[in-house]
Structures are given as structure tokens and as C-alpha cells.
C-alpha positions, 0 to 999 in steps of 0.5 A, a space after each residue: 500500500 503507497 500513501 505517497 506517490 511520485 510522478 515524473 512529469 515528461 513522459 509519464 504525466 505528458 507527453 512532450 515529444 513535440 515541445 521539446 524536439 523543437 527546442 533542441 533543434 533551435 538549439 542545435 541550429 544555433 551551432 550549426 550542428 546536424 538534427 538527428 531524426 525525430 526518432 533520435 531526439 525523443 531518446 532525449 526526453 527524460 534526462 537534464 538537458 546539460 547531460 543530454 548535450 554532454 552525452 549525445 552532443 559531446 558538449 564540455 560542461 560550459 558550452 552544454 550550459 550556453 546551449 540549455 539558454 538556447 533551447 530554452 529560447 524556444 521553450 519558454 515561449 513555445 514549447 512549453 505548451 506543445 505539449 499533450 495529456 497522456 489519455 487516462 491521466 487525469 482520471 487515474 489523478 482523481 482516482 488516486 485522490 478520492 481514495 486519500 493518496 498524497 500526490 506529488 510531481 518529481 522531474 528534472 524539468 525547471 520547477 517553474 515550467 513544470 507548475 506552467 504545465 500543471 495549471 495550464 493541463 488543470 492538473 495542479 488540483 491533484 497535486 500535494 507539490 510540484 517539485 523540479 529543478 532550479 533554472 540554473 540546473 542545480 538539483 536537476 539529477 533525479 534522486 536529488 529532485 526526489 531527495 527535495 520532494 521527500 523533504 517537502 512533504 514531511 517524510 522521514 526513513 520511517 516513511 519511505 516504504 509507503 513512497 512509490 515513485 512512477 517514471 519513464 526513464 531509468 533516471 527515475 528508477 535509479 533516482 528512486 533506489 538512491 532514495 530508498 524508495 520503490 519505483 514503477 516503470 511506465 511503458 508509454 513514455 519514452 524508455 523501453 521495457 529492457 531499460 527499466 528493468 535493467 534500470 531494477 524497476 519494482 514494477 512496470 506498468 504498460 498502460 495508465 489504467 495498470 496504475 491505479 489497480 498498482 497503487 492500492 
């Protein structure tokens, strides 16, 4: 039984393919740089952005830095919003709610633009916190976004068997097993079955109605 639930927000609240494949491209236009296929920049969703254009791009830390500033020349204005609802999310919020469950919003993505998002989709009435990350990219790696949620919401290492955390990515699971708490992999997002589990899922969920029947 979990009292407290996480959710990540890109990939597993939303879906953001399209707000944040075009902030990278305007980003990658800046420097002149090849766009990779549709395909490839979807794999970038999920991760902070200075570990994406370290990773995959090959960026030294202080140019990774200056190209987050370009993405976001795009994003805050645009690609914010070009964005969609994953189908089932807002019954399976108000399902979980109704039954007494603290929910919480646990991403990597800037605080700020993740409680834009929350409002604008009318999310924000399910939710206890919406934690995220500075705009300056400190506290953008998952366990430290988790680490500060369990903090915001009063929870101690007595109280981390009743925490469940719900994400797409493998930053997600590993966020939560530094954390001590339980995780669930999801399906429809953006990372595959074998990264999960290779990631030491505690479930998956292939489809958002599997969540709630989950939880209690």
C-alpha cells in the first residue's frame, strides 16, 4: 500500500515529444550542428538537458550550459505548451485522490515550467507539490529532485516504504533506489521495457489504467 506517490512529469504525466524536439533543434541550429531524426531526439526526453548535450552532443560542461539558454529560447515561449495529456491521466489523478493518496510531481524539468504545465493541463488540483529543478540546473539529477520532494512533504526513513515513485526513464528508477524508495516503470513514455528493468524497476506498468489497480 503507497500513501505517497511520485510522478515524473515528461513522459509519464505528458507527453512532450513535440515541445521539446523543437527546442533542441533551435538549439542545435544555433551551432550549426546536424538534427538527428525525430526518432533520435525523443531518446532525449527524460534526462537534464546539460547531460543530454554532454552525452549525445559531446558538449564540455560550459558550452552544454550556453546551449540549455538556447533551447530554452524556444521553450519558454513555445514549447512549453506543445505539449499533450497522456489519455487516462487525469482520471487515474482523481482516482488516486478520492481514495486519500498524497500526490506529488518529481522531474528534472525547471520547477517553474513544470507548475506552467500543471495549471495550464488543470492538473495542479491533484497535486500535494510540484517539485523540479532550479533554472540554473542545480538539483536537476533525479534522486536529488526526489531527495527535495521527500523533504517537502514531511517524510522521514520511517516513511519511505509507503513512497512509490512512477517514471519513464531509468533516471527515475535509479533516482528512486538512491532514495530508498520503490519505483514503477511506465511503458508509454519514452524508455523501453529492457531499460527499466535493467534500470531494477519494482514494477512496470504498460498502460495508465495498470496504475491505479498498482497503487492500492
Amino acid at each position: 500500500m503507497f500513501d505517497y506517490i511520485l510522478f515524473d512529469l515528461d513522459g509519464t504525466l505528458t507527453d512532450p515529444a513535440q515541445g521539446i524536439t523543437n527546442s533542441f533543434i533551435h538549439a542545435l541550429k544555433f551551432y550549426g550542428l546536424p538534427i538527428p531524426s525525430y526518432e533520435e531526439l525523443c531518446k532525449l526526453i527524460g534526462p537534464p538537458l546539460p547531460y543530454s548535450f554532454e552525452t549525445t552532443f559531446g558538449f564540455p560542461h560550459d558550452k552544454a550550459m550556453e546551449a540549455v539558454a538556447k533551447y530554452r529560447e524556444y521553450f519558454a515561449v513555445k514549447g512549453l505548451f506543445e505539449n499533450q495529456v497522456y489519455d487516462g491521466i487525469p482520471e487515474l489523478l482523481c482516482s488516486l485522490k478520492e481514495k486519500g493518496k498524497h500526490l506529488v510531481v518529481a522531474t528534472s524539468k525547471p520547477e517553474e515550467y513544470s507548475i506552467r504545465i500543471i495549471e495550464h493541463f488543470k492538473l495542479s488540483q491533484y497535486f500535494d507539490f510540484v517539485c523540479g529543478s532550479n533554472m540554473d540546473e542545480s538539483r536537476s539529477k533525479k534522486d536529488e529532485v526526489i531527495a527535495y520532494a521527500l523533504q517537502r512533504c514531511g517524510l522521514g526513513e520511517g516513511d519511505k516504504e509507503r513512497v512509490l515513485m512512477i517514471g519513464d526513464r531509468f533516471h527515475d528508477i535509479e533516482g528512486a533506489k538512491k532514495n530508498g524508495i520503490k519505483s514503477c516503470g511506465v511503458l508509454f513514455g519514452y524508455g523501453s521495457r529492457k531499460e527499466l528493468e535493467e534500470a531494477g524497476a519494482d514494477f512496470i506498468a504498460a498502460e495508465v489504467y495498470e496504475l491505479d489497480r498498482l497503487i492500492v
